[in-house]
C-alpha positions in Angstrom: -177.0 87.4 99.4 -178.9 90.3 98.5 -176.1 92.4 98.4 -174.3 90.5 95.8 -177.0 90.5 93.4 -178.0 94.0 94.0 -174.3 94.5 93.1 -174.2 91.9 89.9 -177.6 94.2 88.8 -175.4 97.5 89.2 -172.4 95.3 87.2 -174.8 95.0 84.6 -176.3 98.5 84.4 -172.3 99.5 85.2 -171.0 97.1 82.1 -174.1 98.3 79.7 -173.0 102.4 80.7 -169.3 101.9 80.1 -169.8 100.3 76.5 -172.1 102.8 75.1 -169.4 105.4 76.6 -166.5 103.4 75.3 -168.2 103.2 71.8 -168.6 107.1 71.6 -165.4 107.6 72.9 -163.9 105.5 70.1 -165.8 107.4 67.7 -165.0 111.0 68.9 -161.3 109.7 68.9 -161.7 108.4 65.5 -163.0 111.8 64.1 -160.6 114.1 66.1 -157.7 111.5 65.0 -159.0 111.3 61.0 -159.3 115.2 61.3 -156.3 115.8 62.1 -154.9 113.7 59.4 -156.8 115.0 56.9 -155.6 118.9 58.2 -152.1 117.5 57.9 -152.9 116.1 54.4 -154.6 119.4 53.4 -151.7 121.4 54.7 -149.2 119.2 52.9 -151.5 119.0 49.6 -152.0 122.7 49.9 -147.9 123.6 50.2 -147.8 121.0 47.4 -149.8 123.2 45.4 -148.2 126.8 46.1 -144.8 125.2 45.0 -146.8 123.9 41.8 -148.1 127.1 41.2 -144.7 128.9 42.1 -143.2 126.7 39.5 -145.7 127.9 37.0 -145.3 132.0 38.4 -141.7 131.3 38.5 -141.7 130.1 34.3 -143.8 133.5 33.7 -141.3 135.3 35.5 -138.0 133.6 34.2 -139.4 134.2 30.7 -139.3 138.2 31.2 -136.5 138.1 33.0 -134.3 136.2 30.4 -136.2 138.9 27.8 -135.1 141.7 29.7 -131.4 140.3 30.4 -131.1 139.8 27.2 -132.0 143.1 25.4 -130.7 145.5 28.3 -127.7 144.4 26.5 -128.4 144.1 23.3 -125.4 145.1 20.8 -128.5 146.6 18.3 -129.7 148.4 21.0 -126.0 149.6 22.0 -125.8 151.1 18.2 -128.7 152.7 18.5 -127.8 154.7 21.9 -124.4 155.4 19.8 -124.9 155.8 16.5 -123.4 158.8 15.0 -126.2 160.1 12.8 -129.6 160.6 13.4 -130.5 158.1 10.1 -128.3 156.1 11.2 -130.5 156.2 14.5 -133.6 155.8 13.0 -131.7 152.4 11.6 -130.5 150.9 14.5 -133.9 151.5 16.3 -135.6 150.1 13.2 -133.6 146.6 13.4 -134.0 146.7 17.5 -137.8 147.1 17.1 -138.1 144.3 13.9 -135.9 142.1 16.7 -138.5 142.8 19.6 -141.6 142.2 17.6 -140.0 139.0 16.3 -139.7 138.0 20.6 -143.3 139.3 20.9 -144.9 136.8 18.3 -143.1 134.0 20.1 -143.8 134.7 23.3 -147.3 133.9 25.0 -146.3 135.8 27.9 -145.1 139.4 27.0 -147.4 141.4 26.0 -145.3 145.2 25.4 -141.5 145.5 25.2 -140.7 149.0 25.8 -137.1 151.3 26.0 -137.5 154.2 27.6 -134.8 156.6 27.3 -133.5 159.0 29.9 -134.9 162.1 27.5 -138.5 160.3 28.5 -138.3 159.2 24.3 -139.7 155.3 23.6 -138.5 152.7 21.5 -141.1 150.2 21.1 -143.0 147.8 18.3 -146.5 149.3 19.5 -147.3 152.4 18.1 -149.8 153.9 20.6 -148.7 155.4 23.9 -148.7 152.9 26.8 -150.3 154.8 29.6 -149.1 152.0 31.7 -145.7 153.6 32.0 -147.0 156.3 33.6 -148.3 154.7 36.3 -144.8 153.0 36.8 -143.5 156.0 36.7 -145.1 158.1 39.2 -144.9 155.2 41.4 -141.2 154.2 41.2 -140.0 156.8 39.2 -137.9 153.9 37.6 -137.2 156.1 34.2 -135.1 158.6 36.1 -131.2 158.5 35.0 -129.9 157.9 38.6 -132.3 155.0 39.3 -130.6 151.8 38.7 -133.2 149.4 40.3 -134.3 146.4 38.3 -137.2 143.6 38.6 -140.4 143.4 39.0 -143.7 146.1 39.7 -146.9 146.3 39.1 -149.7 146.9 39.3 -149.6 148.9 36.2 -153.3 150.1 35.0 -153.3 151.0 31.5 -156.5 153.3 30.9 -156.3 153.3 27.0 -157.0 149.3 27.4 -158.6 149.1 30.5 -155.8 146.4 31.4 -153.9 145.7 34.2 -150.0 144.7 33.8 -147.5 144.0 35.5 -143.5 144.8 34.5 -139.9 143.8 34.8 -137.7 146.8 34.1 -134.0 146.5 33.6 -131.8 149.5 33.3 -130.1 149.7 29.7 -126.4 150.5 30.7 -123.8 151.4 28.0 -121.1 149.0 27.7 -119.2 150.8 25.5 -115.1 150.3 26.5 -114.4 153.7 28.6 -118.1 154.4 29.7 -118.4 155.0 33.3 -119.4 152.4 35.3 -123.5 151.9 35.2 -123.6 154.5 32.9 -127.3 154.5 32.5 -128.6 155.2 28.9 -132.4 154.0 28.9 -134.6 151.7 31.3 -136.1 148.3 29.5 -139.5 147.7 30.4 -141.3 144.1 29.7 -144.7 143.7 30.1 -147.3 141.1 31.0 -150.9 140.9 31.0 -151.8 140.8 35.0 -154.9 138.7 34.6 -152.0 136.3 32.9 -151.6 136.1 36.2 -155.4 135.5 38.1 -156.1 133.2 35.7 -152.9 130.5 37.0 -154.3 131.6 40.3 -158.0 130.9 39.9 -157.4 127.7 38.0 -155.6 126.7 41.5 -157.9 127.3 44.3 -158.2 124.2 46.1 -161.4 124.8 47.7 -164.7 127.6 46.5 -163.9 129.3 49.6 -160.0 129.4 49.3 -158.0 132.4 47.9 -154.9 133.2 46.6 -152.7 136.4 46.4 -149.2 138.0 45.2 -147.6 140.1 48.1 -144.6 142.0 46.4 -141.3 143.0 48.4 -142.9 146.4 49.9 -145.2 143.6 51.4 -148.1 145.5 49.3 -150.6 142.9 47.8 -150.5 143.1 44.3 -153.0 140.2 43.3 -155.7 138.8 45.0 -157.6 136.1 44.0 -160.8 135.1 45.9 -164.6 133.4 45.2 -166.5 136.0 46.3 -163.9 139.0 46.0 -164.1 139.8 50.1 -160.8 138.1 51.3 -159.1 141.7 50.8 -161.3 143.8 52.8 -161.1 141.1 55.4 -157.5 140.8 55.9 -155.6 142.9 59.2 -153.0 145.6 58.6 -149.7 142.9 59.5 -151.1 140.2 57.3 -148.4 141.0 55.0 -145.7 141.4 57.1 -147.0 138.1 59.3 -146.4 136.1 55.8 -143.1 137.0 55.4 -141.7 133.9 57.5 -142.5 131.4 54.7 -144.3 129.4 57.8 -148.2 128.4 58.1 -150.2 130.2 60.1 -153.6 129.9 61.6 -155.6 133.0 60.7 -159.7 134.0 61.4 -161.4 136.5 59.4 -165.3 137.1 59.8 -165.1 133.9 62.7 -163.8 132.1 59.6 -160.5 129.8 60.6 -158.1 130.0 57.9 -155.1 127.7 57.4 -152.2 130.2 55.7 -149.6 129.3 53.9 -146.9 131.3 51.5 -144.0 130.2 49.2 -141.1 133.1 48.2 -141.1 133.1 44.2 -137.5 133.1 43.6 -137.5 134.7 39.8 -139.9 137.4 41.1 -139.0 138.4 44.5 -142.9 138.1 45.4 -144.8 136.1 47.7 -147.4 133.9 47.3 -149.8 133.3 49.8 -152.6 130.9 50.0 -155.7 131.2 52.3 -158.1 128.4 52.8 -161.1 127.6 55.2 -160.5 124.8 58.0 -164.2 124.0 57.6 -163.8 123.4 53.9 -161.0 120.8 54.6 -162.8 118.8 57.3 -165.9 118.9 54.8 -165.3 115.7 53.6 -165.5 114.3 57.2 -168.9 115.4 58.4 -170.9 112.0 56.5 -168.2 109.7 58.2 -169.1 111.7 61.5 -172.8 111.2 60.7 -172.0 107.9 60.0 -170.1 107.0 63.5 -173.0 109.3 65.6 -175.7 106.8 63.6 -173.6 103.7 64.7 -173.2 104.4 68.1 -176.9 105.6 68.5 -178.0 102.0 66.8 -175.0 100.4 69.2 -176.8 101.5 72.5 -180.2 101.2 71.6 -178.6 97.4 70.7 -177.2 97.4 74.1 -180.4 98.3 75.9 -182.4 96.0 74.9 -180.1 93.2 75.6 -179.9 94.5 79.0 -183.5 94.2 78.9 -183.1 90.9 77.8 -180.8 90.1 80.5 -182.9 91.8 83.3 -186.0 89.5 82.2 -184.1 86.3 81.6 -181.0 86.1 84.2 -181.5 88.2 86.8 -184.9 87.6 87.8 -184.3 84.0 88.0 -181.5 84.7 89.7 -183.5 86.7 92.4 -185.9 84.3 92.7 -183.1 81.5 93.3 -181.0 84.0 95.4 -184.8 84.1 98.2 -184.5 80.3 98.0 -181.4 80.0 99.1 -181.7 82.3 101.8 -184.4 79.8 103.2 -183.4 78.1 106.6 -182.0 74.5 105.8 -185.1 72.2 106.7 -187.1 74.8 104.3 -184.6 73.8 102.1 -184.7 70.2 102.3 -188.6 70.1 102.6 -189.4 72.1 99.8 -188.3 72.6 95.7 -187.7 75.3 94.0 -189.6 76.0 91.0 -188.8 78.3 87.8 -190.3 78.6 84.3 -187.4 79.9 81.9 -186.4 79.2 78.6 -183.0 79.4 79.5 -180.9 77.3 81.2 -181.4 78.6 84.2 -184.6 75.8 84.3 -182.0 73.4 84.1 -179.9 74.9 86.8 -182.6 74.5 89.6 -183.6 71.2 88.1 -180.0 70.2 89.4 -180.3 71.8 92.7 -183.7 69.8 93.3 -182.0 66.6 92.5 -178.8 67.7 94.5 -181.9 68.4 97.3 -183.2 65.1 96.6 -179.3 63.1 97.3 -178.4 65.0 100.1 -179.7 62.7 103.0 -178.2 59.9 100.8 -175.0 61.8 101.0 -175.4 62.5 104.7 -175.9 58.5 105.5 -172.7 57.9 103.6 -170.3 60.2 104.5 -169.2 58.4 107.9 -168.9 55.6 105.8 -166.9 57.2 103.4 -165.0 59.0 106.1 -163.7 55.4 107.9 -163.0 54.2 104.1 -160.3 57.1 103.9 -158.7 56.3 107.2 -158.6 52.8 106.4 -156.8 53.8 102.8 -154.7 56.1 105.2 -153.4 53.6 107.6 -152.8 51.1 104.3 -150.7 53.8 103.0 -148.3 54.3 105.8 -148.4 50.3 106.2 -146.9 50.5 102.3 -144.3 53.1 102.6 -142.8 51.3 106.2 -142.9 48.1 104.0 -140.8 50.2 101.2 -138.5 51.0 103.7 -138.0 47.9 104.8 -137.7 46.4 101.7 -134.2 48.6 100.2 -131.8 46.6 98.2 -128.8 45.5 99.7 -126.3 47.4 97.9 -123.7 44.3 98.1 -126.5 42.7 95.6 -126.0 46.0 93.6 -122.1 45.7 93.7 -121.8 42.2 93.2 -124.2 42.3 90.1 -122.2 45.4 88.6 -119.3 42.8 88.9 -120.6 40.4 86.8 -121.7 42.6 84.4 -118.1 43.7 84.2 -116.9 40.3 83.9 -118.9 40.1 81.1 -117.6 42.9 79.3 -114.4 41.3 79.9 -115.5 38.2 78.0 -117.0 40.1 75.3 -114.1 42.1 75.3 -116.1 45.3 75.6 -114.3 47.9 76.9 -117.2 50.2 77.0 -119.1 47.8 79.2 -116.7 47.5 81.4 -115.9 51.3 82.0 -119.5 52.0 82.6 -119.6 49.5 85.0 -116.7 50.7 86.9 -117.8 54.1 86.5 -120.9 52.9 87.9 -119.7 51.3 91.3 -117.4 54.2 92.0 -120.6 56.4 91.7 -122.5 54.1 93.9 -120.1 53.9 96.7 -119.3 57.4 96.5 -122.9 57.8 97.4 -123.8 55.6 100.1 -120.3 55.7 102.1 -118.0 58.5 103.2 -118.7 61.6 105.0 -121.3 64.1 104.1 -118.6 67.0 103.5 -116.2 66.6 100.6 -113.2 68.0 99.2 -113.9 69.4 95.7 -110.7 67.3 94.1 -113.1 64.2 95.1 -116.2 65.5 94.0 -115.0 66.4 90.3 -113.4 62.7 90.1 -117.2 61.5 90.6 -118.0 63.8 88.0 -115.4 62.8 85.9 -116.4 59.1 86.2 -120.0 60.1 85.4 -119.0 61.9 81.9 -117.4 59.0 81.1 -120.0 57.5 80.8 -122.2 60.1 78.7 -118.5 60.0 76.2 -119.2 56.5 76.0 -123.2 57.4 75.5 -122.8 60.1 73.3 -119.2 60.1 71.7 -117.7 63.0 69.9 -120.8 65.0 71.0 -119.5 67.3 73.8 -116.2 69.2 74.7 -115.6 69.3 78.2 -113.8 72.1 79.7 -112.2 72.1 83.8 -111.0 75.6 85.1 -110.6 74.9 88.8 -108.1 77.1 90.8 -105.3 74.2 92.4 -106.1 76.2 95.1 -109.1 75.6 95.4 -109.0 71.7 94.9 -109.8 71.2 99.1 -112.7 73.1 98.9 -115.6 71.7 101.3 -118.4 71.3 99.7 -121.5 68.5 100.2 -121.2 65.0 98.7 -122.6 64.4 95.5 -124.0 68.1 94.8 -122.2 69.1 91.6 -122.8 65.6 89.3 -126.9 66.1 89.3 -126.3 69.8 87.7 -124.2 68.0 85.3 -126.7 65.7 84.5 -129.1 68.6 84.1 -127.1 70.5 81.5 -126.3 67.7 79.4 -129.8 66.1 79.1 -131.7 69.2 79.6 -129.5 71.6 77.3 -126.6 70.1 75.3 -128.6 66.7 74.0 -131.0 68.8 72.5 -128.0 71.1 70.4 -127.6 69.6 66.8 -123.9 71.0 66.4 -121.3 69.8 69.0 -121.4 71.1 72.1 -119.3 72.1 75.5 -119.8 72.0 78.9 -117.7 74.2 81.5 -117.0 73.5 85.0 -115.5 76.3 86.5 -114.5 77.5 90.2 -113.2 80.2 91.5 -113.2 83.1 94.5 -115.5 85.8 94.9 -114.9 89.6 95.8 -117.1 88.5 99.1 -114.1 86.0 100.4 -116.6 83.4 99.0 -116.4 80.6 96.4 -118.6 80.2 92.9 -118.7 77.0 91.2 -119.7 77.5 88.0 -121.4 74.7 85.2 -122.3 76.5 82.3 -123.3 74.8 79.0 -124.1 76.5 75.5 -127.3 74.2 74.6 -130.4 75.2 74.2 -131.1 77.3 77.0 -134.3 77.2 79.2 -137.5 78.9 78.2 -138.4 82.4 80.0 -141.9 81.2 81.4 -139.6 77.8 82.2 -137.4 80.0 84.4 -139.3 82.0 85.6 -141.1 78.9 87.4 -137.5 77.7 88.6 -136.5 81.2 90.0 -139.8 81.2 91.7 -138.9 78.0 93.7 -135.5 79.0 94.4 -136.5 82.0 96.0 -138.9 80.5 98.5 -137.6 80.8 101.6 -139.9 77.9 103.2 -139.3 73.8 102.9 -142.4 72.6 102.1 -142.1 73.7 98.5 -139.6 70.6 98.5 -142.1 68.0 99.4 -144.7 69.6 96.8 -142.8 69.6 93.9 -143.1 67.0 91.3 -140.5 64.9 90.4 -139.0 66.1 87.0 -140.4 69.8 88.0 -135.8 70.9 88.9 -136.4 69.0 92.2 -132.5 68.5 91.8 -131.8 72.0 91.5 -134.0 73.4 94.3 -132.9 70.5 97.0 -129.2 71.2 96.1 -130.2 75.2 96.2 -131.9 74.4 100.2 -129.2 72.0 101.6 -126.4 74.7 100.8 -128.9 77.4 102.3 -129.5 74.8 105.2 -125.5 74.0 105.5 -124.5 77.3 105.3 -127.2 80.0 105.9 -129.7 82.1 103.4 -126.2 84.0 101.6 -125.3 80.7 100.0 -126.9 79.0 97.6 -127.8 78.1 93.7 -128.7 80.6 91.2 -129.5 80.1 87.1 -129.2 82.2 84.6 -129.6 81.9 80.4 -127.1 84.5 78.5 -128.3 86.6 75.7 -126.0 84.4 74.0 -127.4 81.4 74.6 -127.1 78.4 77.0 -127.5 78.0 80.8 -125.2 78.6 83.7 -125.9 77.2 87.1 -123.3 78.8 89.7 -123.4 77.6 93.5 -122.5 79.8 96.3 -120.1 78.5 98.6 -118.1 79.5 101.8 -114.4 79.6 101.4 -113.8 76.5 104.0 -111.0 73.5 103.4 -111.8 69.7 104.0 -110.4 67.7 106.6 -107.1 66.3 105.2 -107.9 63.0 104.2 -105.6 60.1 103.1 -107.0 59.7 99.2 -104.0 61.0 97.2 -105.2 62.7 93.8 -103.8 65.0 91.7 -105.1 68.2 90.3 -108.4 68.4 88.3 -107.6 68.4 84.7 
C-alpha cells in the first residue's frame, strides 16, 4: 500500500513536470513554426518587391532605350551624316538638335542626349563638354568605328557636375541603300542621372538594415544602396558571380545572416540584388516570444502551487487513510478513523466508519442471504423443467391454423388463407423431417416464407433466385437459409424508402466448395454494428452462444457455429457491406448431395 501511493505522489510530481514541459514545448514550437512563416512571408514580400522595383528600373530603362532606337535611326540624323555641304550640315544638325531638346523637356528621365561621331566631333543640345563621355570612353572605348556594342554602362562620373550617370549607347549605322552592312557613322549616347537611380532604390529598402544594389553583365556592382554605406566593403569576391542564378541565397557578413535575393532586369541586362538581415525579419516576433516565455513562466508557477494544493489536501489524507488500512482487521473493526479536511475526503472516511459500523450486521446476514440464493436457484430450475414440460402440442398449433384458414375461406380472403398455409408448411418443415436437407427443399420453405412478407409488404421488394440446377441437391441443414432472409428484409430492405431487391444466390467455389449467397441492397449495417458481429463470428469457443442476448444476431452466429460444428472450422458464415451499399451474408458449404428422397420438385425459379 505504500508503494502505490508513493507511486500516485511520483504521478503527480510526474503529471505536474510533463505539463510545464508540454507548455514550453508548445511555445518553442509556436515560435520556430511562426518564424518560419514569417521568413517565408518576408522572402515572398521581399521577391515581391524586387519585381516592383524591377518594374519601376525596367520603365527607366525602356524609356532610353526606345530614345536611343529611335534616333540611332533617325532620317534627320541620316541627312546630317550625308549632307552634301557643310551649311547644309550645319542644317541638318540644327533640326536634329531642336528635335532632341524637344525629347529632353519631355522626358523626366534623360538627362544628356549625345552623338558622337567617329572623328570624336559631338552633336548635342548642351553646349558644354560632357566629361562623362570620357569616362565611357576609356572604359569601353564604345566611340571607336569598329565597336558595334549597344546598351547600357555606367558608372559615368562627370567632374564638371560632380554627377554620376549612367548611359545607353547605340551605334548610329548608315542606312543609306548601298552602304555596307553596319556601316558605323556615329555612336548615340543617352544619359541618365544615376542617383535617378538610388533614389527608386532607397525609397525601397524594406528594412534600416537592408540594402540594395545594380550588378551589371561584367558582374561589377554598379549601385549600391545601403543605411550605413558598409554593405560594399563587406561583401566576398564571388558575391557577384554567386547572384547570377536568379535564386535566394543565405549569406553572413560581419556574423550578420542575410536573406539574398536578385531579379535579372530585362530592359537593362543588370541585376538587382537585394540584401536584408534575418534578425530584422523575425523583429516583429521577439514581443510574441516574450509574451509565450511570460505565459509559460505564470503557467508553472500556476501549476506549482496546485500541486501544493494537492499535496496538502489529497495526498496527505490519503497517507493517513492508506496507515489505516494497513491496520490488522480487529484494529479495524475496533477503532475509527478520523480526518479533518475540507474536502471530501472527510466524507469519504465518514463512509468507511459507517461501512465499519455495518459490517458485523453484514456478517450475521450473509448465510442468510446465501441459503436465500440457493432457494431462488432451486426455484429456478423447478421453473424452466416446468417450461419444458409445458410445450404446446403442435396438433393444437396445426388445427388452429386450420380454422383460421377456414376462416379466410368464409371471408373470402385469400391473403389469410395463403399465410396460413404458408404458415403450417413452415411449422412442419420445422419440427419433422431430417436434420440435413436438399437445397431444392430449403428454398421452397423460403419461398413460402416471402409469400408471406409479398402479402405483408406488397410491391415493396424484387426477389431475385440464381441457383445452379446443379446444385439444387445440395445438403445443407434444415431451416438455416429462411432466418438470414428474415434478417435482410427486416433489418435492411424495410428500412429502404425506394423499392428494393433481395438476391439469393448459389454457386461453387475455386475450393470444390459451395457459397450460398443472400445479398440485399438496404441499408446496410453500421461499421461499429459489424464490427461487433465479426467479433462473435470469429470466436472460436461456444459459450459466446449462451451469452448473447437475444436480438444481439443470435441467428447469424448459431447458424455461423452449427455449420462450423457440422462441418469443421473451414465452413461457415461470413458478412460483409459493399462500398455500394447493402449487406451480403454468404455461407460456406461442402460440395455434398442429399439422400434421394421421394418429394418431386422442380427447379428453383
Amino acid at each position: 500500500m505504500r508503494k502505490h501511493f508513493s507511486s500516485l505522489r511520483s504521478q503527480m510530481t510526474l503529471l505536474t513536470t510533463g505539463t510545464v514541459l508540454a507548455v514550453v514545448i508548445l511555445a518553442t514550437v509556436f515560435y520556430s513554426s511562426a518564424q518560419r512563416m514569417s521568413e517565408k512571408k518576408a522572402a515572398t514580400f521581399v521577391h515581391s518587391m524586387l519585381v516592383q522595383l524591377g518594374d519601376s528600373l525596367d520603365r527607366i530603362g525602356n524609356e532610353m532605350s526606345y530614345l536611343g532606337n529611335a534616333l540611332h535611326s533617325n532620317e534627320v540624323l541620316q541627312q546630317y551624316y550625308h549632307a552634301p555641304t557643310a551649311i547644309q550640315r550645319m542644317q541638318y544638325g540644327k533640326s536634329f538638335i531642336d528635335f532632341t531638346s524637344s525629347l529632353l523637356n519631355h522626358s523626366t528621365t534623360v538627362s544628356h542626349i549625345v552623338i558622337v561621331n567617329n572623328d570624336q566631333s559631338i552633336l548635342s543640345p548642351t553646349e558644354r563638354n560632357i566629361i562623362a563621355l570620357d569616362t565611357l570612353d576609356s572604359k569601353y572605348h564604345l566611340f571607336e568605328s569598329d565597336n558595334l556594342s549597344s546598351g547600357f554602362y555606367g558608372p559615368a562620373f562627370d567632374t564638371f557636375t560632380n554627377i554620376n550617370f549612367f548611359a545607353y549607347v547605340q551605334p548610329v549605322y548608315n542606312t543609306r541603300q548601298g552602304a555596307r552592312f553596319r556601316q558605323k557613322l556615329g555612336t548615340c549616347v543617352i544619359f541618365a542621372r544615376l542617383d535617378l537611380l538610388q533614389s527608386t532604390l532607397r525609397s525601397a529598402l524594406p528594412t534600416p538594415g537592408a540594402a540594395l544594389m545594380l550588378i551589371e553583365q561584367d558582374e561589377q556592382i554598379i549601385l549600391c544602396c545601403d543605411a550605413d554605406g558598409n554593405t560594399l566593403s563587406l561583401l566576398p569576391e564571388s558575391f557577384c558571380s554567386d547572384m547570377a542564378d536568379g535564386l535566394q541565397h543565405s549569406l553572413t557578413l560581419n556574423k550578420t545572416t542575410y536573406l539574398t535575393d536578385s531579379l535579372l532586369l530585362s530592359s537593362m541586362g543588370w541585376r538587382l540584388v537585394s540584401l536584408v538581415p534575418e534578425d530584422e525579419i523575425a523583429a516583429d516576433l521577439m514581443p510574441l516570444l516574450w509574451l509565450g516565455m511570460l505565459i509559460c513562466v505564470v503557467f508553472a508557477i500556476c501549476i506549482g502551487v496546485w500541486n501544493l494544493h494537492i499535496q496538502r489536501s489529497i495526498m496527505a489524507p490519503v497517507k493517513q487513510l492508506t496507515a489505516f488500512i494497513e491496520n490488522d482487521l480487529d484494529d479495524k473493526l475496533q477503532n475509527r478513523i478520523h480526518i479533518s479536511t475540507s474536502s471530501e475526503m472527510e466524507l469519504f472516511c465518514q463512509e468507511i466508519n459507517t461501512l465499519l459500523d455495518k459490517v458485523s450486521e453484514m456478517t450475521a446476514e450473509r448465510l442468510q442471504d446465501q441459503t436465500r440464493l440457493y432457494e431462488l436457484n432451486l426455484a429456478k430450475k423447478r421453473a424452466e423443467l416446468s417450461a419444458l414440460q409445458s410445450q404446446i402440442n403442435p396438433h393444437f398449433l396445426y388445427n388452429t391454423l386450420d380454422c383460421i384458414r377456414g376462416y379466410g375461406y368464409m371471408l373470402n380472403s385469400s391473403e389469410i388463407v395463403s399465410i396460413t398455409n404458408a404458415l403450417s408448411s413452415i411449422m412442419r418443415y420445422c419440427i419433422k423431417g431430417a436434420d440435413i436437407v436438399a437445397l431444392r427443399k430449403e428454398m421452397t420453405i423460403v419461398n413460402y416464407y416471402l409469400d408471406i412478407i409479398r402479402i405483408r409488404f406488397p410491391n415493396r421488394f424484387n426477389y431475385v433466385f440464381d441457383v445452379d440446377p446443379a446444385l439444387e441437391d445440395l445438403a445443407i441443414p434444415r431451416f438455416i437459409i429462411q432466418p438470414v432472409v428474415e434478417n435482410a428484409i427486416y433489418h435492411g430492405l424495410e428500412s429502404r424508402l425506394e423499392k428494393g431487391t433481395l438476391t439469393i444466390s448459389c454457386h461453387t467455389t475455386e475450393t470444390g466448395g459451395c457459397a450460398l449467397c443472400v445479398t440485399d441492397d438496404g441499408v446496410g449495417i453500421p461499421p461499429e454494428r459489424l464490427a461487433e458481429i465479426h467479433r462473435k463470428l470469429s470466436d472460436k469457443s461456444m459459450q459466446n452462444v449462451l451469452n448473447v442476448p437475444a436480438g444481439n444476431s443470435l441467428a447469424l452466429v448459431n447458424i455461423h457455429n452449427r455449420l462450423r460444428n457440422l462441418y469443421g472450422a473451414n465452413y461457415g458464415l461470413d458478412i460483409v457491406c459493399p462500398p455500394e451499399g447493402g449487406t451480403r451474408v454468404t455461407l460456406h458449404l461442402p460440395m455434398v448431395l442429399a439422400q434421394t428422397e421421394t418429394e418431386q420438385g422442380g427447379h428453383i425459379s
